[in-house]
N, C-alpha and C positions, 0 to 999 in steps of 0.2 A: 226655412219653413218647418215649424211645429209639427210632430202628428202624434194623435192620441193613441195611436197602434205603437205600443211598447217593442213589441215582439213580433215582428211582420210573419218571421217562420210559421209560428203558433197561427197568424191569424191564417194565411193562408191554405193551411192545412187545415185548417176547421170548415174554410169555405170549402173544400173538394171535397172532404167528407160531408157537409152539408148537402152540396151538390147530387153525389152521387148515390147516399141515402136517401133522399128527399125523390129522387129518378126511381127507384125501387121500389117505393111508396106509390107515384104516380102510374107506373107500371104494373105494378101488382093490383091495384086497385080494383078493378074491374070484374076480377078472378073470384070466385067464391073463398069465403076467408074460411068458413068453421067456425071451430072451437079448441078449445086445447088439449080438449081431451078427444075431438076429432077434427083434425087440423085439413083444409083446404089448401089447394092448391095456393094460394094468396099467401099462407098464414105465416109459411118460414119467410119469405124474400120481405114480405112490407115489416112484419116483427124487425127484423135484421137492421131493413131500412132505417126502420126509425131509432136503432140502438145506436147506427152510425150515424144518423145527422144528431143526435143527442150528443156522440162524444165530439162528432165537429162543433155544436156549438158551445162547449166546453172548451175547447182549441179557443172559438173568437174571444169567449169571455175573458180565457187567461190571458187572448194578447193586450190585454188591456190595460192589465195588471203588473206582471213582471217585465224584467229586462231581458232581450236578447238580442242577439244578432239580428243582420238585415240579412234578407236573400242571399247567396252569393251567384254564381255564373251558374244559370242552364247547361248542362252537359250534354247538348241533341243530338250527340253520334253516340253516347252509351246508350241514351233512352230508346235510339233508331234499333239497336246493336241489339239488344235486350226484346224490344217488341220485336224483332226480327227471328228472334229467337223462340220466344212464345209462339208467332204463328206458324213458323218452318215444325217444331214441335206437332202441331196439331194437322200437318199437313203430313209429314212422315208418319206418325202412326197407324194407322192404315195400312198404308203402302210398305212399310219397314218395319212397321212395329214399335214396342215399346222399349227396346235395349237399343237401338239406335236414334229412339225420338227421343229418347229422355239423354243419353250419352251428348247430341249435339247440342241441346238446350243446356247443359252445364256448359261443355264448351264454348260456347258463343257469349254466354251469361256472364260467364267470369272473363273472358278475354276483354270486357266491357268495361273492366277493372284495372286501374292503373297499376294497381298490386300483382298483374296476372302474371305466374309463372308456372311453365307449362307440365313441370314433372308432378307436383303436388295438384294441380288441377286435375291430370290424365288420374292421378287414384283417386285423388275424389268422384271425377264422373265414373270410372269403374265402380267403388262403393257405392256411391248413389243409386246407381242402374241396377245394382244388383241387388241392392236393400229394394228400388219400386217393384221389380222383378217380382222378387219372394214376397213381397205384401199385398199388390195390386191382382199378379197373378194367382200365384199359389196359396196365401193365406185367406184372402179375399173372393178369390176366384173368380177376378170379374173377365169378363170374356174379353180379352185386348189381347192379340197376337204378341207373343215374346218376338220372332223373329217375322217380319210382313212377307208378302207374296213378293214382292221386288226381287227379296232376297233367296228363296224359294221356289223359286220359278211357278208359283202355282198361282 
């Protein structure tokens, strides 16, 4: 059987970004928009929205058009591995801060990686952690504990 989906990759990936622009719009909707020159709470998240379902549906268009590959295998222990990681992040910060939320989120992130090796990983989440560190904390100033109360006793 035929199918006029050249490029399943392309198509699919235009529908998620369809999807999840189009979600942003729906949700932001509600909210006061503004103006541009005084922008409402609405006016960044449905703007955004609608850049992203624009380029999603740029993705369906093209699969329509060129050749590519089909799909290949879902990988559900990286993606587990990976959003495992995202939210363990966001639950440590807090409680341990941001040199250890961000340290474990590279390490779980990359071990998610069939390429993963573990001495070039360990300096990257050092560099990492240390470049969010100096930017988030000290250049930015935004008030997120270096090291949490876990660690601290406090």
């Amino acid at each position: 059987m035929t199918s006029i989906v050249r490029h399943p990759k392309n198509f699919w990936i235009g529908i998620i970004f369809m999807f999840f622009g189009l979600a942003a719009v729906y949700l932001g909707w509600e909210l006061e928009m503004g103006t541009a020159g005084r922008m409402g709470p609405a006016y960044f998240p449905v703007a955004l929205g609608w850049l992203l379902a624009l380029v999603g549906l740029v993705g369906v268009v093209r699969s329509f058009i060129g050749h590519g590959e089909g799909v290949g295998r879902i990988h559900v222990k990286d993606i587990a591995i990976i959003l495992g990681a995202v939210l363990l992040f966001g639950f440590l910060m807090r409680g341990a801060g941001l040199a250890v939320a961000a340290f474990v989120l590279i390490m779980l992130s990359a071990w998610a990686s069939p390429k993963f090796k573990l001495v070039p990983t360990l300096l990257l989440a050092i560099g990492l952690t240390a470049f969010s560190v100096g930017l988030f904390v000290k250049l930015l100033n935004l008030p997120m504990p270096i090291v949490g109360p876990w660690l601290t006793g406090g």
